[in-house]
N, C-alpha and C positions, 0 to 999 in steps of 0.2 A: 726123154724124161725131163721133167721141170721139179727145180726142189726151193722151198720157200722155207724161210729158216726164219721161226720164232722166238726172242730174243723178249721174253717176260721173267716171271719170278725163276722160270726153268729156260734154260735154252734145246729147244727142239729141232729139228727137220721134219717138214712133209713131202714126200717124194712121189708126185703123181705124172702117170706114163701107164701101158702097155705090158703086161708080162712081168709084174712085180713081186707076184706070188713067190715065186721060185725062188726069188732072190731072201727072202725070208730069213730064211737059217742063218747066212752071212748079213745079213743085220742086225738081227738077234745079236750075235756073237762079236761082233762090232761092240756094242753096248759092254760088256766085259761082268764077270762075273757071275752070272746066273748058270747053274746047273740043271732047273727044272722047269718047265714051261707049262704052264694051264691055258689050251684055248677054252675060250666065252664063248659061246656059239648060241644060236637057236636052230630048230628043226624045218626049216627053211634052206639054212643059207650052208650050216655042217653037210648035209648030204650034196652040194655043190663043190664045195673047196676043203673039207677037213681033211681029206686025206693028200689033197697037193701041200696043203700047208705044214701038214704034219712030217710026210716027206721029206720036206725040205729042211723043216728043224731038225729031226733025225739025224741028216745028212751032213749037220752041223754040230753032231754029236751033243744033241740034247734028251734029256729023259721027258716026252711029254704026257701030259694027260689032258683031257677034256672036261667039260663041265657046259649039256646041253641042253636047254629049258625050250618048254613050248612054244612057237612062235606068236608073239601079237605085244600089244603096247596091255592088254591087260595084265602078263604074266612081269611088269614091271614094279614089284611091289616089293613088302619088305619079307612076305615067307618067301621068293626066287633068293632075295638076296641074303637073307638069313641060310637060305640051303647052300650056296653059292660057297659062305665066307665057310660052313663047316667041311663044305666040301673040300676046300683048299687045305683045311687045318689036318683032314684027312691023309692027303696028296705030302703031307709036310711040307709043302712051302715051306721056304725062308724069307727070309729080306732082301735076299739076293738076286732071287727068284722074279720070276716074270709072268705076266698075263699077259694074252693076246686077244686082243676083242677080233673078233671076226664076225662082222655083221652088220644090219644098220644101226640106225640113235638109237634106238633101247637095247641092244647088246653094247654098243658104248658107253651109255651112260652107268647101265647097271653095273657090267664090269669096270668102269674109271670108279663108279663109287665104292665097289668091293675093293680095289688096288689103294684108295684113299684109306681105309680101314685098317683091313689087313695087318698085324702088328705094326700098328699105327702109321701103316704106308708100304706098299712096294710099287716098283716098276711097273708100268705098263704098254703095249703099243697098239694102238688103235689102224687096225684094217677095215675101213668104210666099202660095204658094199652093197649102199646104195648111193644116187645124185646127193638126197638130202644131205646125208652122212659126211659124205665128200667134200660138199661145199660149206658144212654149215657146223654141224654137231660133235665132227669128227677133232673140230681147231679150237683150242682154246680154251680146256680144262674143265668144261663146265660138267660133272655127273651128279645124278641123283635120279630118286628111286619117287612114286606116285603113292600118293598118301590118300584115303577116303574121302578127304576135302578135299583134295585138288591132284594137280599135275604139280610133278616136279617142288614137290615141298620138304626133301630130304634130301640132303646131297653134301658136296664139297666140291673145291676148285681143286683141282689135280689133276694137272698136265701130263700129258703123254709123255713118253721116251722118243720116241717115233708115233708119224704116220704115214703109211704103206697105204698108198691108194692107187691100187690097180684098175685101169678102167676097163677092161676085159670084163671084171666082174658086172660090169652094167650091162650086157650085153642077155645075160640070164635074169636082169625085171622084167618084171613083167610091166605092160605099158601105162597102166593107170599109176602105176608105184613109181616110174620114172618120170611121170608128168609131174607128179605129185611134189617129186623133188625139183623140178623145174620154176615151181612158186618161189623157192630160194634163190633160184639164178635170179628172175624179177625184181628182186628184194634188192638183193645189189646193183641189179642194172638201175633201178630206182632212184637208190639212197648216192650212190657215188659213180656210175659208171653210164653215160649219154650215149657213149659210142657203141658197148653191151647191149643197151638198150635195142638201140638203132639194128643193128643184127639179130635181135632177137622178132623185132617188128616183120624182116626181112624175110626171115629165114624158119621162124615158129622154132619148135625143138630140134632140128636138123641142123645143130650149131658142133664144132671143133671139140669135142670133148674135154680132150688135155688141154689144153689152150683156155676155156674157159671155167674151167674146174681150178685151176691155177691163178685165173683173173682173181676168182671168189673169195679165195682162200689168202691171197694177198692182202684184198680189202678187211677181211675178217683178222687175218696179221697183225694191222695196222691197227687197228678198233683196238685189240685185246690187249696189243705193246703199251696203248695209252690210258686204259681201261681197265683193266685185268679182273676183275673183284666186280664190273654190273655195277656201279655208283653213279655214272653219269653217263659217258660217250656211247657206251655199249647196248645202253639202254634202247637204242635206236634202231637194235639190231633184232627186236621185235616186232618191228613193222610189220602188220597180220596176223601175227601169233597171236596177241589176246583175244580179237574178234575169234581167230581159229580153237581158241580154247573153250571159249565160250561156246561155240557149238556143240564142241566134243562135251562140253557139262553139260 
């Protein structure tokens, strides 16, 4: 396991390795005071790990519940997240209390944005399971929901608690979706990483998992430690994405 510790407006841990799922509950409860846990899910990624995850909190003496939307980057809008926040209020959340994103970028972001809300803020921890997620989406506070004009034009900066990146879970993409996220790996072999690069030339996607899921997310660390807020350094951390938005409009 490799753990890279985020030192911004929040001080975090991301702890990516093998087998992390299970370890869950005792993270959770690391974190101290939460009673009740809502996992984020979509109907993809829940019918793979909802019930290891859920398991595990149980076993950590938590009350859970779920909250699972249909899978795609359309169902990121504001009636998922409007259902989302009443669903919690339901659940009686606290402040205490916690969310668990389980999924890729639009189960993180929507649920970082609902935890940003939420009686004006609770906890949350981000479990990326996809590459994108991993290396990119999962670090650094960014959430927000798609608005009719655009992508990602509602949101907040609000940091995880944790992030639990089990790479096990890469093993169930499917392989257009894990290429997909490999455009990220690029990105940083690009922008900061020669040597990245140089192995990625080498080797195509048959590259060390942990090892460079943990390169990514240092470089991304580092961007966010000096950056935090998208004003200047971070900026750079869109290289692709606008041409890539613009398709998607």
């Amino acid at each position: 396991m490799k753990t890279v510790t985020v030192n911004a407006s929040k001080t975090y841990e991301i702890k990516i390795g093998s087998g992390l799922l299970d370890s869950l509950g005792m993270e959770a409860a690391a974190l101290g005071k939460a009673a009740r846990i809502c996992i984020v899910s979509d109907s993809n990624v829940f019918p793979l790990y909802g019930r290891q995850v859920t398991d595990s909190l149980n076993a950590s003496g938590f009350t859970v519940s779920d909250f699972v939307f249909p899978a795609g980057e359309h169902m990121k809008n504001a009636e998922t997240f409007l259902s989302l926040l009443n669903a919690l209020a339901e659940m009686e959340l606290t402040r205490s209390d916690l969310l668990v994103a389980l999924g890729g970028g639009v189960v993180g972001d929507l649920a970082g944005f609902a935890a940003s809300c939420y009686l004006r803020g609770i906890r949350y921890i981000q479990i990326p399971t996809t590459l994108l997620a991993a290396v990119d989406s999962s670090v650094g506070g960014k959430t927000a929901i798609d608005l009719p004009a655009g992508k990602n034009l509602a949101g907040a900066f609000w940091p995880p608690s944790l992030v639990l990146c089990d790479t096990d879970t890469l093993r169930t993409l499917p392989s257009d979706i894990f290429r997909d996220g490999c455009a990220e790996v690029i990105k940083y072999a690009i922008l900061y990483d020669p040597e990245l690069f140089n192995v990625l030339m080498e080797n195509g996607i048959h590259f060390d998992r942990e090892s460079v899921i943990a390169g990514c997310v240092q470089w991304k660390r580092d961007v966010v430690m000096e950056d935090e807020f998208d004003r200047g350094l971070r900026m750079k951390l869109n290289l692709g994405h606008t041409i890539g938005h613009g398709v998607e409009a």
